[in-house]
C-alpha positions as CSV (number, residue, x, y, z in Angstrom):
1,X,84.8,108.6,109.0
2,X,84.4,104.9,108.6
3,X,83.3,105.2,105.2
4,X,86.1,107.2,103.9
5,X,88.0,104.8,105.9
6,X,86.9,101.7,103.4
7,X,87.1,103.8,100.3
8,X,91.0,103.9,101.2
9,X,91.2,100.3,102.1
10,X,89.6,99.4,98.7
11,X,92.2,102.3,97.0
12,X,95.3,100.9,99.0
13,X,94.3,97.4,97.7
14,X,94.9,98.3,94.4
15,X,97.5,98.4,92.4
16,X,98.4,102.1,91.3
17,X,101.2,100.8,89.0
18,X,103.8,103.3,87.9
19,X,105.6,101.8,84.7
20,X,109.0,102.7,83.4
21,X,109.7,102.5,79.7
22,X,112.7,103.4,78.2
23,X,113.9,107.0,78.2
24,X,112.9,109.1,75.2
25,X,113.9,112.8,74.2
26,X,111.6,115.3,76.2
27,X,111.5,118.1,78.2
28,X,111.7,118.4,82.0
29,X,108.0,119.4,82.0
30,X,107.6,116.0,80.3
31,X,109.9,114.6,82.5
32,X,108.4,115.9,85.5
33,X,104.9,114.0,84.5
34,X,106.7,110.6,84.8
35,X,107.0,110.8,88.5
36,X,107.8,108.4,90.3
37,X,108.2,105.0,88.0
38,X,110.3,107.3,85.8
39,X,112.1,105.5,82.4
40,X,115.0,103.3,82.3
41,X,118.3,103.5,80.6
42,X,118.8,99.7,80.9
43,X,118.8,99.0,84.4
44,X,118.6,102.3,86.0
45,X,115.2,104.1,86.6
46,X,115.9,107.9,86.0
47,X,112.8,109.7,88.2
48,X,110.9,112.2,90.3
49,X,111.9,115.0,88.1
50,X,110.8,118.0,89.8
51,X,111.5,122.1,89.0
52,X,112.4,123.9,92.3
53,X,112.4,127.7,93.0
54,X,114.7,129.7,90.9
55,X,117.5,131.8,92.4
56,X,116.7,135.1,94.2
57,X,116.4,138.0,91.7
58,X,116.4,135.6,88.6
59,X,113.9,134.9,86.2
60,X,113.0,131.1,85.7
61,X,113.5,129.0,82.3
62,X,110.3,127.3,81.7
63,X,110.0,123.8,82.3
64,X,109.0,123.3,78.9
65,X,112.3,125.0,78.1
66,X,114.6,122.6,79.2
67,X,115.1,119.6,77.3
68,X,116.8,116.5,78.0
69,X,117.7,113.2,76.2
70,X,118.6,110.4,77.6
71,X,122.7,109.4,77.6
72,X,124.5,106.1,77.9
73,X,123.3,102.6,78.4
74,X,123.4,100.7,81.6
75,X,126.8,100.8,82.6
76,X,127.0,104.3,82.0
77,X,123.6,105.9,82.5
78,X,123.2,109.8,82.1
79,X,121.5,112.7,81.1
80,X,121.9,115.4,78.3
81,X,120.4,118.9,79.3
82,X,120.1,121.9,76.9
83,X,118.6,125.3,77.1
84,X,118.4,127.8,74.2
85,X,118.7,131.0,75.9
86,X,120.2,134.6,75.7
87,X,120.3,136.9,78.7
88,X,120.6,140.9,77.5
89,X,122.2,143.3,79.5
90,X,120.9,143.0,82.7
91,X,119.0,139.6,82.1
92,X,119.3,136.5,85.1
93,X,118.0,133.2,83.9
94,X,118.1,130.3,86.5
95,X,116.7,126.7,86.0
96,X,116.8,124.5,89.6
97,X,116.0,121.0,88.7
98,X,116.1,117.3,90.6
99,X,115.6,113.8,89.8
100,X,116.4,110.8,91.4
101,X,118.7,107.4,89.8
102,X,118.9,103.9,91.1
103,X,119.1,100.4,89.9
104,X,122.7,100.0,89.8
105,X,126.2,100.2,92.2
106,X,126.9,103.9,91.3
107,X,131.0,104.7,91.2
108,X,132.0,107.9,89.5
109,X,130.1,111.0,88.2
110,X,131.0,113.4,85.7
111,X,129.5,116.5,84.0
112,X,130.0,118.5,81.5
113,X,128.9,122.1,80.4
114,X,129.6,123.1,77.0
115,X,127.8,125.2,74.0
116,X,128.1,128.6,76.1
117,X,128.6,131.5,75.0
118,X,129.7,135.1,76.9
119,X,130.8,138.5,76.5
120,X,131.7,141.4,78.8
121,X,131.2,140.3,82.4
122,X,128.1,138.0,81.7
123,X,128.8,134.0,82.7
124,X,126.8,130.7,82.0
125,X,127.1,128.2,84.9
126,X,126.0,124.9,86.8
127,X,126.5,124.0,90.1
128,X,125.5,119.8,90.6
129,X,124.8,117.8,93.9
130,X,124.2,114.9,94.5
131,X,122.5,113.2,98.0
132,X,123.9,109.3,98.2
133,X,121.1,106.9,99.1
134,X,118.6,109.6,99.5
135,X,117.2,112.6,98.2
136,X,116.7,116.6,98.9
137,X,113.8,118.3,99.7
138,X,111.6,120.7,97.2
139,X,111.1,123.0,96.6
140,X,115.1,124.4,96.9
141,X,116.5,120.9,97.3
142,X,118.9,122.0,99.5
143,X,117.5,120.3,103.0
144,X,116.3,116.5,103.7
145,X,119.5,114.6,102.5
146,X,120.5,111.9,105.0
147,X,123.3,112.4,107.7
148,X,126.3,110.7,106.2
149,X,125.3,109.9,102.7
150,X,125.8,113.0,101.4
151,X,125.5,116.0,99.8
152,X,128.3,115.1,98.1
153,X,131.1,117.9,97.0
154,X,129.5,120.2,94.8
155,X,131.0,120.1,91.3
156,X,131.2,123.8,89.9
157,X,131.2,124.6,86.2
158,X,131.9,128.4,85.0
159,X,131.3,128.3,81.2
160,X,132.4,125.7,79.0
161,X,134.3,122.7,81.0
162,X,133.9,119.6,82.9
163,X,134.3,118.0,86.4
164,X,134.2,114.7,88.3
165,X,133.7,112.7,91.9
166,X,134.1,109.2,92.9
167,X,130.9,107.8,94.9
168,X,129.6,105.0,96.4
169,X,125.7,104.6,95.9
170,X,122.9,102.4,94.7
171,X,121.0,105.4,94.4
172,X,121.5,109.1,93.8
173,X,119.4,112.1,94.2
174,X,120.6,115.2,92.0
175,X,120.3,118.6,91.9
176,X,121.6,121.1,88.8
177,X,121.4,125.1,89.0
178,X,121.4,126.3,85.7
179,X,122.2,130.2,85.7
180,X,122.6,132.5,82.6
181,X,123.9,135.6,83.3
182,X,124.4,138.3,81.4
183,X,126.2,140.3,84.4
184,X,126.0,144.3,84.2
185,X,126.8,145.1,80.8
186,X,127.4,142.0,79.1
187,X,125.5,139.0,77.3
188,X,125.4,134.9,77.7
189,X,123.6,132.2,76.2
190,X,123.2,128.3,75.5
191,X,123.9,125.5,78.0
192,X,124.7,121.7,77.3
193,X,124.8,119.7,80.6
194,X,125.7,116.3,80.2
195,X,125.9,114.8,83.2
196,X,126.8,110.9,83.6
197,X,127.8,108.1,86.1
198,X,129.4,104.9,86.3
199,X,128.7,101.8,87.3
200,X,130.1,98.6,88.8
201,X,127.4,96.4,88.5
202,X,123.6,96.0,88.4
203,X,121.5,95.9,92.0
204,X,120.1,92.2,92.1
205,X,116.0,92.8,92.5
206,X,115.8,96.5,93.7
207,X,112.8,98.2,95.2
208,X,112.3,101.5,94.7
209,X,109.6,103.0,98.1
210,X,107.7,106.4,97.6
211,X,104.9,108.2,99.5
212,X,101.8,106.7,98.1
213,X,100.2,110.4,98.0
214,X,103.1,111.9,96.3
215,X,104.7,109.5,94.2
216,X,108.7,111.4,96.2
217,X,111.1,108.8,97.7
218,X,110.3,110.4,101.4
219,X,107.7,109.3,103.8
220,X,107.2,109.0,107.3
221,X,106.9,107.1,110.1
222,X,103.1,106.0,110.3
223,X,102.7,106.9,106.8
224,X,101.5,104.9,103.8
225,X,104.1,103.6,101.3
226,X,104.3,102.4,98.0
227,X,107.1,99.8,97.2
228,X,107.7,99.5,93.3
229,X,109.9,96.3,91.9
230,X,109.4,92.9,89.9
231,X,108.5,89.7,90.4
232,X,107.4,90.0,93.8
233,X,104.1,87.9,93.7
234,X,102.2,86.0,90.7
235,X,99.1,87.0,91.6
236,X,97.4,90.1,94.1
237,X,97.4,89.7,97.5
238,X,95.1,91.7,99.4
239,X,94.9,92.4,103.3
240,X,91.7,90.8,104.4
241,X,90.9,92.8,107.2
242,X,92.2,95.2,109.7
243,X,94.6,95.7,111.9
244,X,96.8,95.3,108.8
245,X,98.9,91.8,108.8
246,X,103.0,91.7,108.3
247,X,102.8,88.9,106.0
248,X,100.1,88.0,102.9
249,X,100.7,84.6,101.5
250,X,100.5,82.5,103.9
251,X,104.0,80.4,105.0
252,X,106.7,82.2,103.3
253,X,104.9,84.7,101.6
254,X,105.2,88.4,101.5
255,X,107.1,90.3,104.4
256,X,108.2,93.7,104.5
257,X,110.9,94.8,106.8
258,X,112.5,98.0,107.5
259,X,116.0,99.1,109.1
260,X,116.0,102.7,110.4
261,X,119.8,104.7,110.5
262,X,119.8,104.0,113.7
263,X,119.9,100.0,113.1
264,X,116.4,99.6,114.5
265,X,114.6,96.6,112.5
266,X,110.9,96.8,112.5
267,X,108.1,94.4,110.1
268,X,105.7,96.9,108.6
269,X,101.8,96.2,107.9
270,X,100.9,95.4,104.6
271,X,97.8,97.0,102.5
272,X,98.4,94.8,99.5
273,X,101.0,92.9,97.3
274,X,101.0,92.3,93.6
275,X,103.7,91.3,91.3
276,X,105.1,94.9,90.9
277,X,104.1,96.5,93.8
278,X,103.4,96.4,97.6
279,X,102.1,99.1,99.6
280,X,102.4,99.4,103.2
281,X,102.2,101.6,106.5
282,X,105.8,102.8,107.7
283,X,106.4,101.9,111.1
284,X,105.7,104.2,113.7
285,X,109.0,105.3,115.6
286,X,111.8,104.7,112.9
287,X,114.4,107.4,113.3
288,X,115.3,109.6,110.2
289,X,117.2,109.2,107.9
290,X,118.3,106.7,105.1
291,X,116.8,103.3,106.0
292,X,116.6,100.2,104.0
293,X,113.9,98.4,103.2
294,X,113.9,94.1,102.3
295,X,111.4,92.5,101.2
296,X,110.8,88.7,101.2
297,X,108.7,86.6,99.2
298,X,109.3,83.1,99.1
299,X,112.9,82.2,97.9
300,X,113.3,85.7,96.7
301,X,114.6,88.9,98.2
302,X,114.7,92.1,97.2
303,X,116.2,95.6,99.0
304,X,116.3,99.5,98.2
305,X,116.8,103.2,100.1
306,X,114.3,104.0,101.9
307,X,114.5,108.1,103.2
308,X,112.5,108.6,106.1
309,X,111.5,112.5,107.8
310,X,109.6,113.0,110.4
311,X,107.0,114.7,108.3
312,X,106.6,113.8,104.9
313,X,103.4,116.0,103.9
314,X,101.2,114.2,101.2
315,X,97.7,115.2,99.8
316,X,95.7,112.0,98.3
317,X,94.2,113.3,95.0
318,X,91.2,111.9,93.7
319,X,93.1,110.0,90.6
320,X,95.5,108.7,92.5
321,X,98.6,110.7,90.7
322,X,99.5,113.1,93.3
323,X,98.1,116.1,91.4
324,X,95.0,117.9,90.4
325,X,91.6,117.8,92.4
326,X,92.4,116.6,96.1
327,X,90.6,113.6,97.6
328,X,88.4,115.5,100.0
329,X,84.5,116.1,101.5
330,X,83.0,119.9,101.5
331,X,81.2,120.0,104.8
332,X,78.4,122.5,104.8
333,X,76.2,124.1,107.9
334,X,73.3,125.5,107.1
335,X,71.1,126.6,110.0
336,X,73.0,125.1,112.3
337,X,72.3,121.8,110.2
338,X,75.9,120.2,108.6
339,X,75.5,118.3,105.4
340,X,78.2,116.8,103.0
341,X,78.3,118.2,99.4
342,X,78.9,116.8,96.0
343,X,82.0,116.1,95.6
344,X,84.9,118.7,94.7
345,X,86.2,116.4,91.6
346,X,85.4,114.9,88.3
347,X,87.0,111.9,87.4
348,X,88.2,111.8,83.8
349,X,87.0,109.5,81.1
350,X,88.9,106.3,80.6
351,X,90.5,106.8,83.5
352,X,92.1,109.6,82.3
353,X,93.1,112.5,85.1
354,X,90.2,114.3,87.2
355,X,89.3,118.0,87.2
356,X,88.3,120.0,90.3
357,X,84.3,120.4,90.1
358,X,83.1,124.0,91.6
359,X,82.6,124.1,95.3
360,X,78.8,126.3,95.5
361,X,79.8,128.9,98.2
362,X,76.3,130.2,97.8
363,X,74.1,131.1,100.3
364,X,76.6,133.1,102.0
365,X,75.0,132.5,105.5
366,X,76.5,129.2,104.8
367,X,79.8,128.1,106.2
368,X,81.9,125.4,104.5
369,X,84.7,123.8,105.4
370,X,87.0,121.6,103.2
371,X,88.2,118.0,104.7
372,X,91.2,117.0,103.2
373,X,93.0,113.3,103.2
374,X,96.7,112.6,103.1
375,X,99.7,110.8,105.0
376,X,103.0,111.8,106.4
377,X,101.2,114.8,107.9
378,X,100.2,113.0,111.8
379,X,103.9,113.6,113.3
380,X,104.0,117.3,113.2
381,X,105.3,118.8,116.4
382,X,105.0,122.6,114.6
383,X,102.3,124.6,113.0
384,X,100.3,123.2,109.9
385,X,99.1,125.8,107.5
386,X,97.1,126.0,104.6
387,X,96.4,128.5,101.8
388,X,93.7,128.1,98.5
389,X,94.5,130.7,95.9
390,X,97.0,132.2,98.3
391,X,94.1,133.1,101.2
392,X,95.0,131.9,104.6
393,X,92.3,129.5,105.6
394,X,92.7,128.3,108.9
395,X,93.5,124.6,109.7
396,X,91.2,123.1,112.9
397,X,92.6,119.5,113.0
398,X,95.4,118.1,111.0
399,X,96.0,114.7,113.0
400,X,95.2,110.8,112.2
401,X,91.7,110.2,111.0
402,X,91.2,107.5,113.0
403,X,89.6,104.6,110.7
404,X,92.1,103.1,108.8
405,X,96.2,102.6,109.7
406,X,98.2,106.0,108.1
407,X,95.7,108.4,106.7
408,X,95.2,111.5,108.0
409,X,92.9,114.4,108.0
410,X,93.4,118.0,107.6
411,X,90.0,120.2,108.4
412,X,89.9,123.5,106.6
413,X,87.3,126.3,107.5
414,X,85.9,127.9,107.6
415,X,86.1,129.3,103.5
416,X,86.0,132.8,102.6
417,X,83.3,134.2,100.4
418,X,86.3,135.4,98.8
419,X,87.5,132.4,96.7
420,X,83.9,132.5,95.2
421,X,84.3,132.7,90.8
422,X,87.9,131.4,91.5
423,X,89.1,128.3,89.1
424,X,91.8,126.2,89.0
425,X,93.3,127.8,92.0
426,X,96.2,126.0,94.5
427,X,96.0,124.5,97.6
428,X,98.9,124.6,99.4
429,X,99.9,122.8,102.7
430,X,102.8,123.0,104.9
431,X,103.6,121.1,107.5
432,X,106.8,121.6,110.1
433,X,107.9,124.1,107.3
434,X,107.7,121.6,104.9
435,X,105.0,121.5,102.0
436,X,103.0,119.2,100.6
437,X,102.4,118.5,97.0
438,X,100.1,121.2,95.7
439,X,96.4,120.3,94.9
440,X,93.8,122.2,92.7
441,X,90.0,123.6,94.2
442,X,87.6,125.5,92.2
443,X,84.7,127.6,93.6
444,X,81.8,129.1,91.8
């Protein structure tokens, strides 16, 4: 345990920077693969793009078949959505997508569906929410949104038209529901969404804080953070020991502080700080909802939303991107005798992204059990389950792991026989109902 504990000291010590360059024609697979640091349309970071579950009954449009360009500049940043698509008779297409914005005061929203096309009783339509200051919950983004920042009024498009709101926000989590509909006996095709906000006015030096397993703007209390801005250091600052201090720098250096919804100010621990990015444990006992967080280095200040759950499930992977092989030890018992295995990753080359390396389940006299690393997880008052390649496996601890301020650890075991020959396959972890970001095992 105190060995994985100092591998995540040295991991949280680092700087796991997620850049933002400017917008560029893609799709929302492509999207998606930003995560958090997103792309700018001059001062607004446009992130966390994320595909949720289609409608009931409907049959989902690809990722890669939704493509958006960016729209506006800074005072009016926004998005341009278009799917090439014809439903038959019969035919239900449905596209749920999110993102998040922030980086300016946020005044007005408008969208706009046009380039539809319908006959008979078939219908192309979008239904768009926004969460004020926060943002809603995969994978149906309909849940998680604070108390009394929103969701804002839904704004309801039927074929080709447009509608607006007036808001108040510095940041704005969004939701679209794309349906193409082709109803009993008719036909309907092609969607343009353009959806776009306005602006009063640029937030002075913004911070943008996400889970630092999932890259998503929700954590938890007692959870590890990742705080994303400029000009916050000149150099890397780096917690010299444990317990974790609430200032690096010295006299008027680096301090983190956080106010909860229910006014509560607390200082949070620091893991590191570097000139774009600080990460740091959440306070323990910080009361959902949309917080804000300040920073302070020097003469300089610098404040963003902060959404806080009580869970806020998050896998560590083993390249740090919140995807692909999980960070995690295969413990093995053989003759009563345990033993750790190689491990269940391969990094890539240049630091390019890892690929799960086959778990032996062989001998099967054997019995393995997987021990997975994470945050946001330690809270749960509810059931925590867990499923590779859609087996139940059960879950034997899913608590703090002890060592280091934050992490936890989720013991699975022992595995099936079962999974053995099985590649690429999911794990999937919920927690209080609510599900971590998926991680990928293979077994041979």
């Amino acid at each position: 345990m105190k060995q994985i504990g100092l591998l995540f000291i040295a991991w949280l010590s680092a700087a796991h920077l997620v850049s933002a360059a400017p917008c560029a024609p893609g799709t929302l697979a492509s999207y998606a693969a930003l995560g958090a640091g997103g792309c700018t349309i001059g001062g607004n970071v446009l992130a966390n793009f994320s595909q949720g579950q289609p409608l009931n009954g409907t049959a989902n449009i690809p990722a890669t078949s939704v493509n958006i360009f960016p729209a506006g500049g800074g005072s009016n940043p926004g998005v341009v959505v278009t799917v090439n698509l014809t439903a038959g008779s019969g035919q239900v297409f449905s596209t749920l997508f999110n993102y998040t914005l922030a980086g300016s005061i946020y005044t007005s929203d408008t969208v706009t569906l046009s380039n539809t096309a319908a006959s008979a009783n078939g219908a192309v339509s979008d239904i768009q929410n926004f969460c004020r200051n926060g943002n809603f919950q995969a994978p149906t983004f309909a849940a998680s949104c604070p108390a009394g920042e929103g969701p804002g009024s839904p704004l309801v498009l039927v074929g080709n038209g447009s509608a607006s709101v007036s808001l108040t926000a510095t940041s704005l989590g969004i939701t679209h529901n794309l349906v193409i509909d082709s109803g009993m006996t008719g036909t309907a095709s092609g969607a343009v969404i353009v959806d776009q906000f306005s602006t009063s006015g640029a937030v002075q030096n913004p911070v943008t804080s996400v889970s630092a397993g999932t890259w998503l703007p929700v954590v938890a209390p007692n959870s590890i953070a990742a705080g994303f801005g400029e000009g916050f250091t000149t150099t890397t600052l780096v917690a010299p020991s444990t317990p974790l201090p609430t200032a690096l720098g010295g006299l008027g250096g680096v301090v983190v502080t956080i106010t909860d919804s229910a006014g509560t100010l607390a200082v949070a621990p620091l893991f590191m700080a570097s000139p774009g990015q600080i990460n740091y444990l959440v306070p323990p006992n910080l009361a959902p909802g949309a917080a804000t967080v300040r920073i302070s280095s020097g003469s300089a200040n610098f404040t963003g939303p902060l959404q806080i759950a009580n869970v806020a499930p998050a896998i560590f992977t083993a390249d740090s991107s919140g995807s692909g092989p999980p960070a995690a030890n295969v413990i093995r018992v053989s003759n009563g005798v345990a033993s750790v295995d190689p491990a269940v990753f391969v990094p890539g080359a240049n630091g390019g992204a890892s690929t799960p390396a086959p778990i032996k389940l062989s001998p099967s006299a054997d019995r393995l059990y997987l021990v997975v690393y994470g945050t946001g997880i330690q809270r749960h008052a509810g059931p925590v389950t867990a499923t590779i390649g859609g087996i139940q496996i059960p879950v034997l601890y899913a608590a703090a792991q002890g060592s280091l301020a934050g992490l936890d650890q989720i013991n699975l075991g022992p595995l099936p026989q079962s999974l053995a020959g099985q590649s690429s396959v999911p794990l999937m972890l919920t927690v209080d109902g609510v599900a971590a970001n998926p991680v990928t095992l293979s077994f041979q």
